[in-house]
C-alpha angles and dihedrals in degrees: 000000000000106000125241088268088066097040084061102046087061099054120108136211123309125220090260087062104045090053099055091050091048086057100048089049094047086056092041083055092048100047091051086051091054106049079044092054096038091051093044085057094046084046094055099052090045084057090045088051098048100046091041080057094049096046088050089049103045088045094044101043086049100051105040086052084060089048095047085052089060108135096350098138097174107242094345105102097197093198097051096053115101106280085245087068101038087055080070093063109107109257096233080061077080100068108027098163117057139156112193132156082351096309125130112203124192125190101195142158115237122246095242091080098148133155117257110230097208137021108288130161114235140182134204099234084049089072095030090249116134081217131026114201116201116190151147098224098246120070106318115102132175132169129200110240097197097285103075137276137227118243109191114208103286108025123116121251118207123171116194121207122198103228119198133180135181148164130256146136078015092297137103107242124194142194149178140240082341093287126130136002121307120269133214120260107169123344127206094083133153096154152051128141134153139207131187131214120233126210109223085249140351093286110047120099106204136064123274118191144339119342109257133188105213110069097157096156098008085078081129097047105058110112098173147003124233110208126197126184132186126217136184139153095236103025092177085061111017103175081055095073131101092223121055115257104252131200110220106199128198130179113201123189119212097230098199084064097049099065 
């Protein structure tokens, strides 16, 4: 015969007992899921933020490097060339830098300026430039009209390209030399605004007074450019979002009109 302390070392749990260690387990369970869930939705806006912060950065740094390149030209001094052949020079030269019906428009020369070292015929869509200058840095000046120009060894070659953006179905769009429909550069857009800084006269360098948007007639007085942009993860709705709606901001100088 086994004796009552035996008896009681066999016995299992009672219900009493199952129950309490099914609940501790089910909150056991929901505690892990929670942190799980909690850190898979910190990851995600971590994710949103730091995407929203590239984008700015790719589309900003992009542009203001075309804006600083307004009017640089390499070696050629525009201003410095006869007036006969000034006069030459393409009128929209004369304001490089608009904004219009939200467009941002940027007449700029590309950065691949360089010398030919023999005698060569270019064109300007044969280097996807909207205008192709040829010159020897001194007083010669040609420009290809569409049908190819000579560049003799030892002149400059600078093509010039006319940049636009704007912003539309809640994405900066962009396009070049006017042709073709507009591409996306960056979605996730509910912004995009820019302001321009004016000089106190023509020949002032520096920048007098508040930023404005609207510079019809002060072409030659803009000194910089101020650029905001607007980004959220859900721009049709941007208090929807998990992630709070941010204004990126840039100010970026013309150089050539700083000297």
């Amino acid at each position: 015969m086994k004796s009552s302390s035996t008896r009681v070392a066999q016995r299992g749990f009672g219900l009493v007992e199952l129950m309490i260690a099914m609940l501790l387990g089910l909150i056991l369970i929901m505690g892990v899921m929670q942190i799980f869930i909690t850190s898979k939705q910190t990851y995600g806006m971590q994710q949103s933020a730091a995407t929203m912060q590239e984008n700015a950065r790719f589309v900003l740094s992009r542009i203001s490097s075309e804006l600083r390149q307004v009017g640089m030209f390499g070696c050629l001094d525009i201003e410095r060339l006869p007036i006969a052949t000034r006069n030459q020079i393409p009128a929209a030269f004369a304001t490089p830098v608009t904004f219009q019906d939200g467009i941002l428009t940027i007449i700029t020369a590309d950065s691949a300026v360089e010398r030919v070292t023999e005698e060569v015929t270019l064109t300007a869509s044969g280097l996807g430039a909207g205008w192709l200058l040829v010159s020897d840095c001194v007083a010669g000046l040609r420009i290809d009209s569409g049908v190819g120009v000579t560049a003799a060894a030892g002149d400059l070659v600078v093509p010039v390209r006319q940049l636009e953006y704007r912003l539309a179905d809640h994405a900066l769009k962009t396009r070049v030399n006017g042709m073709g429909n507009f591409e996306t550069l960056i979605e996730g857009v509910s912004g995009f605004d820019v302001q321009f800084g004016l000089a106190a006269s023509d020949a002032d360098v520096h920048v007098s007074g508040a930023y404005v948007t609207d510079v019809t007639g002060l072409e030659s007085r803009v000194r910089s450019v101020r650029l905001v942009l607007q980004l959220a993860e859900d721009p049709s709705d941007p208090d929807a979002g998990s992630v709070k709606t941010k204004d990126f901001t840039l100010v970026a100088a013309l150089r050539n009109r700083l000297d």
